[in-house]
C-alpha positions in Angstrom: 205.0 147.0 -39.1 204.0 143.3 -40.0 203.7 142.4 -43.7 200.4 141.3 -44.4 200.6 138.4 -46.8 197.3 136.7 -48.7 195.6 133.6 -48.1 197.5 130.2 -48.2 195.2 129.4 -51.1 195.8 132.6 -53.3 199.9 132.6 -52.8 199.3 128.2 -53.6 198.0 129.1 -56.8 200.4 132.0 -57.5 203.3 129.5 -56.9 201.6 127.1 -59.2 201.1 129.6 -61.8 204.7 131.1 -61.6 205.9 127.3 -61.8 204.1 126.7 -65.0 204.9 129.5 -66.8 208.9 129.0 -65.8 208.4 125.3 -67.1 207.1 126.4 -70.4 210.2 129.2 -70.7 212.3 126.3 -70.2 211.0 123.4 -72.6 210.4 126.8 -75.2 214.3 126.8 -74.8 214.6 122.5 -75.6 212.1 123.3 -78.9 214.1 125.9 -80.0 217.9 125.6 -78.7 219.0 129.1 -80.1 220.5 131.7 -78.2 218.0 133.7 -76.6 215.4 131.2 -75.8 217.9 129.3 -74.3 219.1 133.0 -72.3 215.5 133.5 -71.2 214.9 130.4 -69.7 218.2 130.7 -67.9 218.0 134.0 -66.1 214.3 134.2 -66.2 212.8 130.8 -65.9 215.4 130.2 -62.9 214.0 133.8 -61.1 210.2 132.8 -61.9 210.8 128.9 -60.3 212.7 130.1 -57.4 210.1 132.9 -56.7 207.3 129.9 -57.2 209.5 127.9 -54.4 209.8 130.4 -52.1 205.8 130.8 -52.1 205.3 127.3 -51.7 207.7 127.8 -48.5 205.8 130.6 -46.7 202.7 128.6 -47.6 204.1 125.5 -46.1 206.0 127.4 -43.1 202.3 128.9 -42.3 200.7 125.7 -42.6 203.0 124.4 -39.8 202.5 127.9 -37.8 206.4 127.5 -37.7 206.6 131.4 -36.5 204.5 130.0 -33.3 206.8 126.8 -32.9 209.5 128.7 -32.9 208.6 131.3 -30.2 208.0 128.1 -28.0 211.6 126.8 -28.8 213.1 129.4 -28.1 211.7 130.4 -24.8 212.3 127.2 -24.4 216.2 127.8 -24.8 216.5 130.9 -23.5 218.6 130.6 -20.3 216.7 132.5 -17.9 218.3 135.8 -15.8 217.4 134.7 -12.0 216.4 131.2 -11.4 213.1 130.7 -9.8 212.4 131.4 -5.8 211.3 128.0 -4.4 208.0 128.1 -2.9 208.1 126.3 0.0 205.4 126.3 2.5 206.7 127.2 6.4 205.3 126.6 9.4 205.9 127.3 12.9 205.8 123.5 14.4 208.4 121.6 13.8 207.1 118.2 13.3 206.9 116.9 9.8 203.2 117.4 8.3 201.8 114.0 8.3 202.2 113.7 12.3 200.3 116.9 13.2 
C-alpha cells in the first residue's frame, strides 16, 4: 500500500504555516518569560518546527525525484548473481573478418 501524500504546493504551505505558528509560540515565550509560555514553546513549538521541517524535506526529496535516483544507484550497486554471457559472433571460416 503506497501512502498517497498531497501536492508539493499544499504540504509547502502547510510547512510554512506550521513554521509560523511555532515561531510565534516561541517569541510568546521571550514576551512573557513565565513558566508555561516558556513550557509550551519548548515541547510544542519544537514538535510543530520539526513537523514544518520534515514537510519541507519530503517536498524537497520529491522535487529531486530522490525515490527515482535512488532505484538507479542502487541497481547500480547491486552486484549482480551471474555475470553476463558474452555475445560473440561465430563463424565457420577461420580467417579474421576484414580479409573474407
Amino acid at each position: 500500500m503506497k501512502l498517497a501524500l498531497p501536492s508539493n504546493e499544499k504540504l509547502m504551505v502547510s510547512a510554512c504555516i506550521a513554521a509560523l505558528f511555532a515561531l510565534a509560540l516561541m517569541i510568546w515565550s521571550v514576551f512573557s518569560p513565565t513558566v508555561w509560555p516558556v513550557m509550551i514553546a519548548i515541547s510544542l513549538g519544537q514538535l510543530v518546527g520539526t513537523c514544518s521541517f520534515a514537510l519541507f524535506l519530503i517536498v524537497v526529496a520529491r522535487d529531486l525525484d530522490l525515490g527515482a535516483v535512488l532505484g538507479r544507484l542502487r541497481r547500480r550497486v547491486s552486484p549482480r548473481s551471474e555475470p553476463e554471457p558474452a555475445t560473440t559472433k561465430t563463424t565457420t571460416d577461420d580467417r579474421p573478418p576484414a580479409s573474407r
